[in-house]
N, C-alpha and C positions, 0 to 999 in steps of 0.2 A: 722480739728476736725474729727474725728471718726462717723463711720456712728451709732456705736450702741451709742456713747455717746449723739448725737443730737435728736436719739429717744428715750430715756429716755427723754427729754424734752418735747415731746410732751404730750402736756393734752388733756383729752376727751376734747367733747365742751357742756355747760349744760344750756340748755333751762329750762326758767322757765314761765308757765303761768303766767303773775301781778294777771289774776283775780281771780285761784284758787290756786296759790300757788303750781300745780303740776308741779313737776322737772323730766325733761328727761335729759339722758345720753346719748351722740352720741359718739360713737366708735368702734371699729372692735378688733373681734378674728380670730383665725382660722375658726372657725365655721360659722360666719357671713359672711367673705368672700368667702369661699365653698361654701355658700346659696347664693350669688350674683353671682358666677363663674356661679355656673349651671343653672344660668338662661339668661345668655350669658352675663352679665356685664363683663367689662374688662376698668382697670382705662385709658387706652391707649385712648377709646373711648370719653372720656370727653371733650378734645379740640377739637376733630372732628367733633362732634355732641352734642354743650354743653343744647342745649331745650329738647334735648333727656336724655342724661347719666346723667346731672347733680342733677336732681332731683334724678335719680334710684338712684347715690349717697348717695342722702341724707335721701329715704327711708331705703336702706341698713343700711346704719349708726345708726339706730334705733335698728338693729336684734338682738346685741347682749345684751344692758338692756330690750325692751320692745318687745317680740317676735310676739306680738297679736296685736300691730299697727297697722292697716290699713291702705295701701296706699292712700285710698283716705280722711285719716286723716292727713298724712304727708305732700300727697299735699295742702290741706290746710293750715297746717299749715304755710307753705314754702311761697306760693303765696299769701294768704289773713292775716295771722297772725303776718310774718314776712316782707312780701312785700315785698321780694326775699331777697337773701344772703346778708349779709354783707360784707363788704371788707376786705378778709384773709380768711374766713369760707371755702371756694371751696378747698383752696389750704392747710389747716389744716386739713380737709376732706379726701385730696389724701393723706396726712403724715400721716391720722389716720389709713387709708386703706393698707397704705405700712408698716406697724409696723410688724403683723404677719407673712407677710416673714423673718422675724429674727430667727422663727423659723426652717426653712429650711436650713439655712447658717450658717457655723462658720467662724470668721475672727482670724487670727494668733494674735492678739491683743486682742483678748478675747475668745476664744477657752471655748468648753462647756466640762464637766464632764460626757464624754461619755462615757458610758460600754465597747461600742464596739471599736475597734482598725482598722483605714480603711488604708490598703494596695496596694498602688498602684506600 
């Protein structure tokens, strides 16, 4: 299977408070993952140092619906609300986070409608 066809399957992940009924959206754009780059995250780090990156993970993952989250709401929520991840969320987490590099590559198999004509 095709790598862009397997990322079209990827769905955000959506948290819902039971007791207020507020719904969060976890996913990544470009934008969100620029704002994790430059603060030295790199998904590479996650199995190295998963007590460290895993959470920055999954504050990240908040930047692009709720930009005013506070980390130390997400940790919260993570540790006392959810009492750690589930099984599949870490690894749905790094497919959420690798989605936006789609936009930097074209594959011969799906080639974008680009203006420009690249020459090599």
């Amino acid at each position: 299977m095709a790598k862009n066809e397997v990322n079209e399957e990827v769905r955000p992940i959506i948290l819902r408070d039971e007791e207020t009924g507020m719904e969060y959206t976890l996913e990544f754009n470009r934008d969100s993952v620029k704002f994790a780059e430059a603060r030295g995250f790199s998904i590479d780090k996650v199995s190295d140092a998963p007590m460290t990156y895993v959470p920055d993970l999954f504050f990240y993952a908040f930047r692009m619906h709720h930009k005013n989250i506070s980390r130390e709401k997400t940790d919260r929520m993570l540790f006392e609300d959810l009492g750690g991840m589930p099984d599949g969320m870490i690894e749905r987490l790094g497919q959420l986070y690798a989605l936006p590099y789609d936009a930097l590559t074209q594959s011969e198999d799906k080639p974008k409608n680009a203006k420009l004509k690249v020459i090599f």
